[in-house]
PLY file of the C-alpha trace (Angstrom):
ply
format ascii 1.0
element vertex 226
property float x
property float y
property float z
element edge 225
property int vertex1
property int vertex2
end_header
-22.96 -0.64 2.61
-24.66 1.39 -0.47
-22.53 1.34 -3.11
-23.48 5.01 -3.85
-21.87 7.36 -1.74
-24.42 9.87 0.24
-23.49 12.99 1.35
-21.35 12.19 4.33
-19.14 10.22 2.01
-18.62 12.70 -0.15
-17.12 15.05 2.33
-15.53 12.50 4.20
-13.60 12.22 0.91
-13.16 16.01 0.22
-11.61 16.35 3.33
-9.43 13.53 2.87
-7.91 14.77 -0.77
-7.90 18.64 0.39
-4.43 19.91 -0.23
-5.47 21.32 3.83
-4.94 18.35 5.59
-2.55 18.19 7.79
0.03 15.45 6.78
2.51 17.82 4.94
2.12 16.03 1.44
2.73 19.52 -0.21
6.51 19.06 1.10
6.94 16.54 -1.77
7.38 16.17 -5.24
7.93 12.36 -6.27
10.89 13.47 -8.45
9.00 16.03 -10.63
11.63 18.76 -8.49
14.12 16.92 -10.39
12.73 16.60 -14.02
12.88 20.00 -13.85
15.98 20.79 -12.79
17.13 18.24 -15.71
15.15 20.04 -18.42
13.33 16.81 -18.90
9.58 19.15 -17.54
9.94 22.53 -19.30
6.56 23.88 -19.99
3.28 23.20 -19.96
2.92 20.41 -22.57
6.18 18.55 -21.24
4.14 18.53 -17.85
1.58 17.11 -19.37
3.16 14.28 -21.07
4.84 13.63 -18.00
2.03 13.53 -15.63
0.43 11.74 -17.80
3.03 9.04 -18.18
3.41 8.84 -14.65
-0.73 8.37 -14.25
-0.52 5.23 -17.29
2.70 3.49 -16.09
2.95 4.32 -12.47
-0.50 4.86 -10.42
-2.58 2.97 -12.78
-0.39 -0.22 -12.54
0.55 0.50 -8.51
-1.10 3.01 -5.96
-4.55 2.57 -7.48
-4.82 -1.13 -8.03
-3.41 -1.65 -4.22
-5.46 1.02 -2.77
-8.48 -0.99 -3.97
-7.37 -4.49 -2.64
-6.92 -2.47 0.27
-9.97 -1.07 0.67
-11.57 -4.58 0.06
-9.27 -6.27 3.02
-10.39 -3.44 5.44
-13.91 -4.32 4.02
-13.39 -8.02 5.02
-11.77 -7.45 8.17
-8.96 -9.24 6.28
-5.39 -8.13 8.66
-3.14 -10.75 6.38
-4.10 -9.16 3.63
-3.56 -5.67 4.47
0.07 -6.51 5.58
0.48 -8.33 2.05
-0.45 -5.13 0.02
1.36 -3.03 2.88
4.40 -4.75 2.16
4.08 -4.85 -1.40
3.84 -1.12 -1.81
6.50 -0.97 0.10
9.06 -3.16 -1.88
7.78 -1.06 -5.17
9.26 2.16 -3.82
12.33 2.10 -6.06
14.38 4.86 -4.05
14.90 6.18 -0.60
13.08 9.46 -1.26
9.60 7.75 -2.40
9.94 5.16 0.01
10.50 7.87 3.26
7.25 9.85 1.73
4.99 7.10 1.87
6.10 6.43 5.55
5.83 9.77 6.74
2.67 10.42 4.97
1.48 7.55 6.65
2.61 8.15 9.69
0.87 11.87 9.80
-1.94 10.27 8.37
-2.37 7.51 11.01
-1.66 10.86 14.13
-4.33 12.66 12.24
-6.57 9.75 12.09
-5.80 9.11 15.87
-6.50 12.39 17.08
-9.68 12.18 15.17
-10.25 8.76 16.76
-10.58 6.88 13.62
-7.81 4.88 13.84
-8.65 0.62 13.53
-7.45 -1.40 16.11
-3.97 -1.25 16.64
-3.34 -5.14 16.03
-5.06 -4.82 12.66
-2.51 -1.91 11.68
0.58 -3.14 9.85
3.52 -1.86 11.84
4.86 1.28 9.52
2.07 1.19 7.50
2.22 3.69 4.36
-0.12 6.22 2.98
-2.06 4.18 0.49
-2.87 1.72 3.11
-4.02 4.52 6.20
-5.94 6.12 3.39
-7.75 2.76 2.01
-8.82 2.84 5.65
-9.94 6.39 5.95
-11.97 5.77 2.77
-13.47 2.69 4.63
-14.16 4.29 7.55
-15.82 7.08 6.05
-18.07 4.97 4.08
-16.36 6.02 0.58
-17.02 3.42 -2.45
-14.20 2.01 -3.53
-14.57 3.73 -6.90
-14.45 7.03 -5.42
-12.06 6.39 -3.30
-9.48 5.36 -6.00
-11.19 8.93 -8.08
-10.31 10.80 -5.18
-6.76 9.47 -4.34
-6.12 10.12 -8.35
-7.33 13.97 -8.13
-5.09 14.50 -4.69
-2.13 13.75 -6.42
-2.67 15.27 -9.48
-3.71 18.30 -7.80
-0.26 17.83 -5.57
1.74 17.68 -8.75
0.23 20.88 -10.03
0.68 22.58 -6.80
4.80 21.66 -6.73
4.97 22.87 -10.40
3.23 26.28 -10.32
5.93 26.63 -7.04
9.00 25.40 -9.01
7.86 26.47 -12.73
6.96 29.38 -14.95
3.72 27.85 -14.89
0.32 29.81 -14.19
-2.69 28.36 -12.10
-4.91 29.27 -15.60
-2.24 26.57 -17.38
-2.33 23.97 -14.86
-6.19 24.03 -15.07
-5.65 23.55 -18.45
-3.75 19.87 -17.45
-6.82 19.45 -15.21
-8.74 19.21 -18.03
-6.08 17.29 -20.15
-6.18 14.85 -17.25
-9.67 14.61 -16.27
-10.59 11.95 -18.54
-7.24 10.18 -18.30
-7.90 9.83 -14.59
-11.34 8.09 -14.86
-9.87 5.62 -17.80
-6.98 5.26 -14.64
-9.02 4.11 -12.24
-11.08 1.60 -15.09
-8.12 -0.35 -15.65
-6.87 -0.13 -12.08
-10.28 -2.02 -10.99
-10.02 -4.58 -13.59
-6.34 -5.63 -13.45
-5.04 -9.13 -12.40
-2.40 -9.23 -9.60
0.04 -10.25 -11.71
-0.25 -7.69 -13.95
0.57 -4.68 -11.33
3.38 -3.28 -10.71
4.97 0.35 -11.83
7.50 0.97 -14.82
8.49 4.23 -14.27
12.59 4.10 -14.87
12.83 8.24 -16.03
10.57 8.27 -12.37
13.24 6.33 -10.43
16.24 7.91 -11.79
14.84 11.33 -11.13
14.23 10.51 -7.64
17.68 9.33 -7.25
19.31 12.24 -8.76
17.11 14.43 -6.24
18.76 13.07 -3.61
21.53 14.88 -3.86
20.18 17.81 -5.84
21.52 21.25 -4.76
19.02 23.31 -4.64
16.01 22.26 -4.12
12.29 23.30 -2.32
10.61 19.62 -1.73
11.59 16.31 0.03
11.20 13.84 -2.98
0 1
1 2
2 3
3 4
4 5
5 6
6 7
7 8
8 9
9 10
10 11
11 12
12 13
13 14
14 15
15 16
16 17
17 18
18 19
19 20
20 21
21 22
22 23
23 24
24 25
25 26
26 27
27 28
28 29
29 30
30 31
31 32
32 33
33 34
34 35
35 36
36 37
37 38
38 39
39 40
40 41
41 42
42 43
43 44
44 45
45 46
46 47
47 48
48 49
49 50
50 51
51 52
52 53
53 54
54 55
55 56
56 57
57 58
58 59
59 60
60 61
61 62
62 63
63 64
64 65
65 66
66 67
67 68
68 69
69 70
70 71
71 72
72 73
73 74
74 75
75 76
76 77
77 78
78 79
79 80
80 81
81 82
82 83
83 84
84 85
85 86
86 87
87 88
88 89
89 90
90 91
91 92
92 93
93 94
94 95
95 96
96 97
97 98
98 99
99 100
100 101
101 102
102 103
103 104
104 105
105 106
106 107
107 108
108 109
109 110
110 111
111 112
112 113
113 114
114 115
115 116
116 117
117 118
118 119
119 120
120 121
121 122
122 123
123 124
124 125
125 126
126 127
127 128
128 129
129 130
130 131
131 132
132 133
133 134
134 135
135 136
136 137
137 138
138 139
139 140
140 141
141 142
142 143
143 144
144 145
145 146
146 147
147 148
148 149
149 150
150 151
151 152
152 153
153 154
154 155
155 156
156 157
157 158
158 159
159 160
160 161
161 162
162 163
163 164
164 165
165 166
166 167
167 168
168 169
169 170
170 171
171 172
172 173
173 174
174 175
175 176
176 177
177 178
178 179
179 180
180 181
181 182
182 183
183 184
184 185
185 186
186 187
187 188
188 189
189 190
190 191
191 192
192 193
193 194
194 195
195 196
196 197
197 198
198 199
199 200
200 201
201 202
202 203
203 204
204 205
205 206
206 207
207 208
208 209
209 210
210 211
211 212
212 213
213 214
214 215
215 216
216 217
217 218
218 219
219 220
220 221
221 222
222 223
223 224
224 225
């Protein structure tokens, strides 16, 4: 496989970041819901600094890294090793909220990919599976690089995060592009160290993360799931 994408690759991967599809990730926040509610995300430069954090010490270090090992088991036809990075994600979800996303993202993910039928073969599919590993497949079975494919996972949740703050925030859509642009070259520098990490150097440490996901479990009033 090139290791350019052509054109079909490239909107195989549009349609797989749009905010569109159908798998309801615009339901969830990944505790940003409650960093506001605890005045720890007030405005737009606290936004920043914590999207930014949460890029450095939490997708950098997790979601991208696996995504790629991911994308190189589906590569290699390599089922023991999709289960390994399957289950790894899986024991880094550090509360019941981020751990129920990534299986119901997943699970709409793998109905959408069904319906499309796109789905692997169901003995190569980890029972459960999460998000990042039904989208390491959609990238694979779309052709997508593995580079773009970790670019284009980065920009849908970015663009995810933006989307839950303009909702919960005093925060206009001319402000958030403003972050876009904060972020822009944070995200390619993510996805450089993602690609060249050691295993045993992954792994998210994201504590304010966890404990706002915890406290949004019981949260009052609140508009997302996580």
């Amino acid at each position: 496989m090139s290791t350019e994408p052509d054109d079909l690759a490239l909107l195989g991967l549009l349609q797989w970041v749009s905010p569109a599809l159908p798998i309801g990730a615009f339901a969830f926040s990944q505790g940003l819901e409650s960093a506001f509610e605890l005045g720890w995300v007030t405005e737009e430069a606290s936004l920043g600094d914590w999207l930014e954090g949460v890029l450095e010490d939490g997708l950098t270090r997790c979601e991208l890294p696996a995504l790629s090992r991911l994308h190189a088991a589906w590569s290699e036809g390599d089922g023991e090793a999709v289960a390994e990075w399957d289950r790894w994600l899986a024991a880094n979800r550090e509360t019941a909220e981020l751990a129920a996303e990534d299986a119901r993202l997943g699970a709409s993910l793998k109905r959408l990919l069904g319906s499309l039928a796109l789905l692997p073969e169901e003995a190569e599919l980890p029972e459960g599976a999460g998000y990042v590993t039904l989208f390491a497949w959609a990238a694979r079975v779309r052709g997508i690089p593995v580079r773009q494919a970790l670019l284009g996972f980065a920009w849908a949740w970015l663009e995810n995060q933006l989307a839950v703050a303009c909702k919960a925030l005093p925060l206009g859509h001319t402000a958030a592009q403003r972050i876009v642009e904060r972020l822009r070259p944070a995200l390619v520098a993510a996805v450089d160290e993602a690609l060249a990490l050691p295993d045993d150097e992954l792994g998210p440490a994201l504590p304010g993360l966890a404990l706002a996901s915890a406290l949004h479990e019981t949260q009052y009033s609140r508009l997302f799931r996580s």
